[in-house]
N, C-alpha and C positions, 0 to 999 in steps of 0.2 A: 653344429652351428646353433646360435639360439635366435628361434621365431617368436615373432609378436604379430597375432593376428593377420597370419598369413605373412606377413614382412617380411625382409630377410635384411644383411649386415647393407646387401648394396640401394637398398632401397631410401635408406640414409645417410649415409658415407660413399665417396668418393673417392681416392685415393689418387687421380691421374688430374680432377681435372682444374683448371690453369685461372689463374687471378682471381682463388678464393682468398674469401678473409675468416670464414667460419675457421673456429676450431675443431680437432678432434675429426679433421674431413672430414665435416657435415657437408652437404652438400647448400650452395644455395638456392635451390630450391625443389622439391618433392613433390611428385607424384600421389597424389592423396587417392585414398580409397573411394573417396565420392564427393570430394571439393574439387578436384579436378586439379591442376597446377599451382602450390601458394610458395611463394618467396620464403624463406630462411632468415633469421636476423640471431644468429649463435658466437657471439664476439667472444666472449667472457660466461664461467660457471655463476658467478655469484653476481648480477649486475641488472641492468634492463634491457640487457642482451643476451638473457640467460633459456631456461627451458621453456618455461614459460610468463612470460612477462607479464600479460593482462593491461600492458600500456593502450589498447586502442586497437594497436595495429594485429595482434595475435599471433604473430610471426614465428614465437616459439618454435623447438624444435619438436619439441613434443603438443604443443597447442595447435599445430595448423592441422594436424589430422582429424583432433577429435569434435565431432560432433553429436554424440549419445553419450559423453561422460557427462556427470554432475558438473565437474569442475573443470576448467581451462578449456574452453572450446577456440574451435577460430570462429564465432561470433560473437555478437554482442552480449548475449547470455553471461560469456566470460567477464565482463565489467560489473553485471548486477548480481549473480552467484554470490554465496559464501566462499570467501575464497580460502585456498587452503592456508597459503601463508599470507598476513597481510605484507611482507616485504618481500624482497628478492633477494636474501640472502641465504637458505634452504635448498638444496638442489635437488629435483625430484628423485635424483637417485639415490638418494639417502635414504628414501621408503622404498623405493622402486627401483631396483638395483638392474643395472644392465645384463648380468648371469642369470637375471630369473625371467628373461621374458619381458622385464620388466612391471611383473607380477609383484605380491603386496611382499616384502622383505621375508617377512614370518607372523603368523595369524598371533591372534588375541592369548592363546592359551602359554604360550610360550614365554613372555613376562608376565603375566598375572597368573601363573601358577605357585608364586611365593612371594611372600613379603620381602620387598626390596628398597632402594632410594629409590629416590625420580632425579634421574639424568639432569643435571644443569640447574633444576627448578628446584629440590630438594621440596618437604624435608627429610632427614635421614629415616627410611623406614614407612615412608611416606605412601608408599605404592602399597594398598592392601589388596594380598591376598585373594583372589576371586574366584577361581575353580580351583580343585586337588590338586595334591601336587605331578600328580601324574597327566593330567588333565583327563582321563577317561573315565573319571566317577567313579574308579577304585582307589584309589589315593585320598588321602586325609585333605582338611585343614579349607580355607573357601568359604564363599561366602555360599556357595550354589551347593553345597553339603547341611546348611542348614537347616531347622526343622520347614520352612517355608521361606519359597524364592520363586521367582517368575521362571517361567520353564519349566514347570509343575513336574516331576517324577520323571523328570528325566534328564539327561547329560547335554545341557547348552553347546551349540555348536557356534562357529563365529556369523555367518548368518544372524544367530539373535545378538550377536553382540552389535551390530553394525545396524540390527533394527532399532538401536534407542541412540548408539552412540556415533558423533560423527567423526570423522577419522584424521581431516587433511590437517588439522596443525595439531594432532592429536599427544607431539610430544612437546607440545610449551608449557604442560604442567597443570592445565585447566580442563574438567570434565564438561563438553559439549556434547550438547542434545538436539538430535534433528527433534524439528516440529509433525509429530505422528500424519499430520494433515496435509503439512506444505513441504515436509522433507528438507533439501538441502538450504531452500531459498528464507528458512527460518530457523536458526539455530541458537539454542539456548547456552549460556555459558552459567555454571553452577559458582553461587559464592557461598559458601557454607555462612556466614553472616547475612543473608537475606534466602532464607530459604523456599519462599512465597515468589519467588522470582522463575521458579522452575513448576509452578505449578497449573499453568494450561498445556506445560509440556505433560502433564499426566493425564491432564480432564480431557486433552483432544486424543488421546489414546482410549481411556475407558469411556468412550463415550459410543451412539450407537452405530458406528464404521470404524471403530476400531482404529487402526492403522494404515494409512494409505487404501482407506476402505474392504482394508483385510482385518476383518473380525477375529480369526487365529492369527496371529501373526507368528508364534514361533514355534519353534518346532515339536512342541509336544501338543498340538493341535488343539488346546483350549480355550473358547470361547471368552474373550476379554469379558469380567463385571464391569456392569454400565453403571457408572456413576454419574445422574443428573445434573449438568453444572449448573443452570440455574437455578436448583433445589440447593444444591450447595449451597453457594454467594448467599441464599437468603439465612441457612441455619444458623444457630446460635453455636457449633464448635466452630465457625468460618466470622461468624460477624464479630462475637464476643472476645473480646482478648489483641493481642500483642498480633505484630505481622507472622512473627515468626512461629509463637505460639496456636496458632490458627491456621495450619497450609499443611496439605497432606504429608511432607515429612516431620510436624511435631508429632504425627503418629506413628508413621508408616518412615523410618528414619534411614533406612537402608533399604533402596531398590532393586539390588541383587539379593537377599537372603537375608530371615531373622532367626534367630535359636524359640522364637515363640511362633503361631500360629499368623496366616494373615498378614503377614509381613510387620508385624506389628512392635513394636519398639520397647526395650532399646535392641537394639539386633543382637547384640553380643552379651545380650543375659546370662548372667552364669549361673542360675540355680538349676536344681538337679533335673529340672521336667519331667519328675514321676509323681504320683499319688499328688496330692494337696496342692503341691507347687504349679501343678496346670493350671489353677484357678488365675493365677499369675498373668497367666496369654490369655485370660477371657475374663471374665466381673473384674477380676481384680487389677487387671488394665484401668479399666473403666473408675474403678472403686481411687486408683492413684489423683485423679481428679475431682470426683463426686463421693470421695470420704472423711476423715474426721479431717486430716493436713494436707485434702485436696484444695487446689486454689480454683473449683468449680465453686458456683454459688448457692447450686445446688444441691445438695448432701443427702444420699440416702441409706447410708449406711447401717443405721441404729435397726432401721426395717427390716435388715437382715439377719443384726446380730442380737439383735435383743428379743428375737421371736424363735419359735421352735414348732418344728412338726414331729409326730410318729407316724406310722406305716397307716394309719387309719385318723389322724386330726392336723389339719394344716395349715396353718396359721402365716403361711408365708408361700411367694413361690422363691423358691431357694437354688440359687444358680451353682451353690457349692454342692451339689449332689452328683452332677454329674461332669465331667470332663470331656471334649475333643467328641461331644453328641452332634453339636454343632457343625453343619456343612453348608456353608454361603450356598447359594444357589437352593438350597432344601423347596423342593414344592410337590411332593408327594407327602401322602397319609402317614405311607410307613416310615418318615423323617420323625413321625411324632410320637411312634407307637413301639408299644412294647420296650426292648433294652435299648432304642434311641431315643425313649422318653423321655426331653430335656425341658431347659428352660435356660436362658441364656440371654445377656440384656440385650442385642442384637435380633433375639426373636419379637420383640415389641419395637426396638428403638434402634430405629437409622442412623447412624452416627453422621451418615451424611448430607441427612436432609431434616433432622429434629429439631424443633425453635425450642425459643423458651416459653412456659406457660402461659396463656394470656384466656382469658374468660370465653368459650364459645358455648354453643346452644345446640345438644343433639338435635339431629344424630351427627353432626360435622366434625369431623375426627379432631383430636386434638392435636393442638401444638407437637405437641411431645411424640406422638407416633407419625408423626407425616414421613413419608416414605416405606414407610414397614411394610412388608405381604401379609398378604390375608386371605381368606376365602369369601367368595359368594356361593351362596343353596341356592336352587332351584327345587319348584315344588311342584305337585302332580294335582296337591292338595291338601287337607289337613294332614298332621301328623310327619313322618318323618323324610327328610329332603328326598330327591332323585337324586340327584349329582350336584357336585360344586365346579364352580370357576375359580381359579385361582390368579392372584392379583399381585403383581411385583412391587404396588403402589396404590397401597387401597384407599377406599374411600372412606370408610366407617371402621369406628374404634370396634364395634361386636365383629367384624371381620380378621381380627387381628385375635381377637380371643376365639373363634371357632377354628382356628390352625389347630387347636388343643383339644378344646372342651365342646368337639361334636364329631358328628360318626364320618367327618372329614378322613379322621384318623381310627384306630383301634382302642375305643376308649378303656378304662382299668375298670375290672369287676369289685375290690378289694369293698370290705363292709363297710360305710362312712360313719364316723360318729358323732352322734349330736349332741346339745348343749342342753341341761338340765336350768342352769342359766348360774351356776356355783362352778360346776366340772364335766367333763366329756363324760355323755353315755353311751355306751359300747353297743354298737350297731344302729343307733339312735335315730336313722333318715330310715323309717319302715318305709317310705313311697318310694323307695329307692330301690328296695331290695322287696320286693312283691313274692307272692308264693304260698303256699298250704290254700286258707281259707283267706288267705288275702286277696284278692281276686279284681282288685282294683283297678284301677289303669294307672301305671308305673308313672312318677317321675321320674321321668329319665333323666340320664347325664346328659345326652345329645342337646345341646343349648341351641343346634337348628331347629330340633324338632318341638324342643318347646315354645322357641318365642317364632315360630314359623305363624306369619296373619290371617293364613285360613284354618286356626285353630278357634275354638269358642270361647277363649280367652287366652289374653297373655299379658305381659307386663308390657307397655310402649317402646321396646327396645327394636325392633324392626319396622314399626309401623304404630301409628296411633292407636290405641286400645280402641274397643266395641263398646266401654259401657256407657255410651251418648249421652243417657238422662242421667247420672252420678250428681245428686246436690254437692255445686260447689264448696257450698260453707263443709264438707266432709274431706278437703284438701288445705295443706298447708298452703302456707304465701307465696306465691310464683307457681303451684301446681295447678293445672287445667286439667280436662276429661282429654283436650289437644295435646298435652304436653308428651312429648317426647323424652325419653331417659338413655344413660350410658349404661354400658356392665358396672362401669365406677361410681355407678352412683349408690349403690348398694356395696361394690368390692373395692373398701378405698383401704388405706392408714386410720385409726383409728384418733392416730397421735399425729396426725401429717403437721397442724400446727407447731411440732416440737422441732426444733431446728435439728437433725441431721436423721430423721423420717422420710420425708420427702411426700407428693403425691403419690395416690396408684396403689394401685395391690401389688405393691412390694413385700409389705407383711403388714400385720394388724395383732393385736393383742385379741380377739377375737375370732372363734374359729368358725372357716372357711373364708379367712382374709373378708370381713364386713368390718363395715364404719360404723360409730360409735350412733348409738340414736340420738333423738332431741335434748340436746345440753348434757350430754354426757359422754366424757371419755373412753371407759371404760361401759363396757354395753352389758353390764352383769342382767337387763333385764331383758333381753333377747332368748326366747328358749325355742329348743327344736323339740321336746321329750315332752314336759309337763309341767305346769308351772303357771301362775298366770301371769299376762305379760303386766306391765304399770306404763303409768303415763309420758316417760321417756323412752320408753322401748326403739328397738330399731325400726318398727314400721311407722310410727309416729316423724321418720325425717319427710315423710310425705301426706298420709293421713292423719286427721286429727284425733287426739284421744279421746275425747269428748264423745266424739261419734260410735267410738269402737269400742273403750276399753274403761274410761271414767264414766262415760254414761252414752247415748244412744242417739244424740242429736242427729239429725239432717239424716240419719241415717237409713238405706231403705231395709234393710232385716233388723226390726227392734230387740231381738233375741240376743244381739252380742254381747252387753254387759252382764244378760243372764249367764250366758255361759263361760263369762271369763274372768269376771270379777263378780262373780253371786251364787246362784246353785252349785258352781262348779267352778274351777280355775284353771282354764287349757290354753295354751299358744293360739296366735293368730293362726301359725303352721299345722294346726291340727287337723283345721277344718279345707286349707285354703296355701294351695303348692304358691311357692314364692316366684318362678320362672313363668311359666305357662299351662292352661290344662286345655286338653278337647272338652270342659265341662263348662259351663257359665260361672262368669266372676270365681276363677280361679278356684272352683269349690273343688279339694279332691281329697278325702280322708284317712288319718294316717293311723295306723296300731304299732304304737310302740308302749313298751312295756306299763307305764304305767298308765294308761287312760286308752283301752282299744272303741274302737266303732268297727261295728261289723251290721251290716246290711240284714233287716228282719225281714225284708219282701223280697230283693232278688240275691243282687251283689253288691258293694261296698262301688255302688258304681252311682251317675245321675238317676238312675234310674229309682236309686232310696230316697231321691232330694229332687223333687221335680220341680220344674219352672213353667209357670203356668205362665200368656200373656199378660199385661199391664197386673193391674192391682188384685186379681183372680186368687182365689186359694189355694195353697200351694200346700203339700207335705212332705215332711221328714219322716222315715222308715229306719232310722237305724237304730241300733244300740250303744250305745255309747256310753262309756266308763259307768259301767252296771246297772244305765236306767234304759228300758226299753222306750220306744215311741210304741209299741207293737205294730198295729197295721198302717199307722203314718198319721202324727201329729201333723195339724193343718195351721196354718198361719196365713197372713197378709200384708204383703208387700206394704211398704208404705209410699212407696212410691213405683215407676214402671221403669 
């Protein structure tokens, strides 16, 4: 015999007894498991006397039991539900066959294991493919065979089908979506012409409860990514553009499986996904939009392709080096170190929470990176971090760059090479690479540990610099001793004015990705090696030349035109690390090949360059590009 919840044949059917009108001896009326006695109204299969009617009365044959189904109860619930069928022409036994218990006919896998029609609704072929043909994930062919599908690494079972999709009029030909939040009492109907129509069917899922307040919801136990909706609503790929063009399937176009990374579109890619062609599922996603015949308005193309690095000069960060580095979620060190050393435009830019550009004032993150991770240092004290915090949604653009460029991660040893201010010279950053009689105190790569504010100087990138008494007139227009600065303010496009550059240290003609100095494109007067800098230099987009380099004004060490345009001709970088030093006013000096300083009283350290209080004499102890001071030329501050 077949049981239903305990049931049996007579708990429904009658066969002896006298002045029914039900058909099929139903009885009229049952014994309910916990409604206690309800009338029968079963005249006709296909009618308003049928299984379950939902007219009011609930009388169904099948409706006066149920009270814990979604659908057709004998209460009121049954009027305001989504109901399965809106008519009564459907007989539940069509899904719900009498031989099965009245259980589901046959699960998910059994038609969506092949490309077929759709029953009655057409079109021919219409029904795609959604797990192997086997359905056990040895079998070909699927959308959950592709390189990336929800149900991460492993074989969907109907369970997760039944957590997106709702079932009861499930064969009229229209893909409905219970609402993650409200389940059956909100159900989305898909029009493949308004595709923005389905999309708080996604955001009340990825958001931070998940799914019916199950944060895994399927069965390969991973943790939904939260996607901010009102980050979204406010970004530029949601506000800017068309309906349809702006809503998470103009990306993300197939929510069962894509042949690229990330569900990311168009699902059914056909290039080969090896060597070069990955760039395809990652920048060059991106690039489809934001490149020469992208309809973004933004273009940053040219900054990738029109710049070049080698193994030691980098003029760009370049997303084409690496493939599939990339791991949504990444917030460990080792994400960024060694052979997952990447860069990826998703490592700076939120797809789903980045505006468009609009003018702010460090240190207040930019438009463009709003939503990005980052980290925050913690300090003990000068010098190098303790620990970092890591941030899903950071506050500061220098937190977005220390993911990289600080001992967050395992930084690269490899010898940098500097700029003569014509060509790279090969090993060219000596602060960099300390060692023999160089004895100095390194600049490090660690960009916490240099711009960290209990250091004795740094560049305003963390905190407003120390040097309080600075004569203004030694600052360009808009710079104060208060001002606060970006990493971009130094590591921009050189060309970002040229339409398909863009902002940002995407790349720059310039190596170590820097922007062009005062009125000049091309920054041929920026030197790291030897050289004297000129009056557009790159340190002049904030100090004045005058002060430093054309002659001496306002400035408090009248020595600088002596030594950079007069007895001698050396970079600002000679004297004077560009991030931060444990020394005053960034003093920390560098030997590279053509012009060394080397310490004639101790070390190559402050202690050759002392800093006396206020206007006090002060001296220099070094040697430098072959003239000694011997035991410390004195001088006088011109100011304190």
């Amino acid at each position: 015999t077949m049981e239903h919840k305990g049931m049996t044949c007579i708990t429904c059917h009658d066969p002896h007894q006298t002045g029914a009108t039900n058909i099929y001896l139903i009885r009229s009326s049952i014994v309910t498991p916990n409604s206690g006695t309800k009338s029968v109204d079963f005249g006709a299969n296909t009618s308003g006397s049928n299984y379950a009617d939902a007219t009011g009365t609930f009388n169904g044959v099948c409706e006066v039991c149920h009270t814990l189904t979604d659908h057709y109860t004998n209460t009121a619930m049954g009027t305001t539900d989504a109901r399965h069928i809106a008519s009564p022409v459907t007989k539940c036994t069509t899904c719900h066959p009498h031989n099965k218990g009245f259980a589901a006919q046959t699960d998910c896998f059994a038609c969506h294991n092949a490309i077929a029609d759709k029953p009655l609704v057409g079109p021919a072929g219409g029904r795609r493919q959604i797990v192997d043909g086997t359905g056990n994930g040895l079998g070909t062919g699927g959308d959950f065979k592709r390189t990336s599908h929800h149900v991460t690494g492993a074989i969907p079972n109907v369970n997760d089908c039944i957590k997106c999709h709702y079932m009861g009029d499930h064969k009229d030909g229209t893909v409905k979506l219970l609402d993650p939040d409200q389940g059956f009492l909100n159900v989305y109907s898909y029009d493949p012409l308004n595709k923005s129509g389905v999309e708080s069917f996604c955001l009340n899922c990825h958001d931070a409860n998940g799914s019916m307040g199950d944060t895994s919801p399927f069965s390969d136990g991973v943790t939904v990514p939260v996607v901010n909706a009102a980050m979204w609503a406010a970004s530029a790929h949601k506000t800017a553009g068309t309906t349809n063009a702006n809503t998470c399937l103009a990306c993300h176009d197939n929510g069962h499986g894509s042949q690229k990374s990330t569900l990311i579109g168009p699902y059914n890619y056909a290039g080969p996904g090896t060597g070069t062609d990955l760039m395809n599922e990652e920048e060059g996603f991106c690039l489809g939009c934001h490149g020469g015949t992208g309809v973004a308005s933004v273009k940053v193309h040219l900054a990738f392709s029109a710049n070049a690095n080698t193994a030691t000069a980098f003029r760009k960060h370049d997303p084409t080096a690496t493939y599939r580095k990339h791991i949504n979620g990444e917030n460990t060190g080792t994400s960024f170190a060694g052979t997952n050393r990447h860069v990826e435009c998703v490592d700076c830019h939120n797809p789903h929470g980045a505006k468009v550009y609009a003018a702010t004032t460090a240190p207040t993150i930019y438009n463009e990176l709003i939503g990005a991770s980052g980290v925050t240092p913690t300090y003990a004290g000068a010098g190098a971090p303790t620990g970092f915090t890591f941030n899903t949604n950071t506050t500061y653009e220098y937190e977005v760059c220390f993911k990289c460029h600080s001992s967050y991660t395992t930084l690269p040893t490899y010898l940098p090479a500097g700029w003569s201010g014509a060509a790279d010279a090969a090993d060219g950053l000596k602060k960099v690479t300390t060692g023999g009689t160089n004895t100095q105190i390194a600049d490090s790569r660690d960009m916490a540990q240099e711009y960290n504010p209990n250091n004795a100087s740094f560049h305003p990138v963390m905190a407003a610099g120390k040097n309080l008494n600075i004569n203004a007139a030694t600052f360009q227009a808009g710079w104060t001793y208060t001002s606060r600065m970006y990493c971009t303010s130094c590591h921009d496009n050189n060309q970002k004015g040229t339409a398909g550059y863009g902002r940002g240290p995407h790349g720059s003609q310039n190596l170590h990705i820097l922007d062009a100095g005062t009125g000049a494109v091309t920054n041929s007067g920026f030197k790291t090696v030897h050289g004297a800098p000129v009056a557009t230099d790159f340190c002049t987009k904030c100090h004045m030349a005058a002060s430093y380099i054309t002659g001496n004004t306002s400035s408090r060490f009248g020595y600088h035109l002596y030594h950079v345009n007069d007895k001698t001709t050396e970079s600002c970088y000679l004297c004077h690390d560009s991030h931060g030093s444990e020394q005053f006013h960034l003093i920390n000096f560098s030997r590279n090949q053509a012009g060394a300083c080397i310490s004639a009283i101790t070390t190559n350290t402050q202690s050759a360059f002392t800093h006396a209080a206020g206007t006090a004499a002060n001296s220099c102890g070094l040697t430098c590009h072959g003239t000694s001071h011997g035991g410390g030329k004195s001088y006088n501050p011109a100011y304190n």
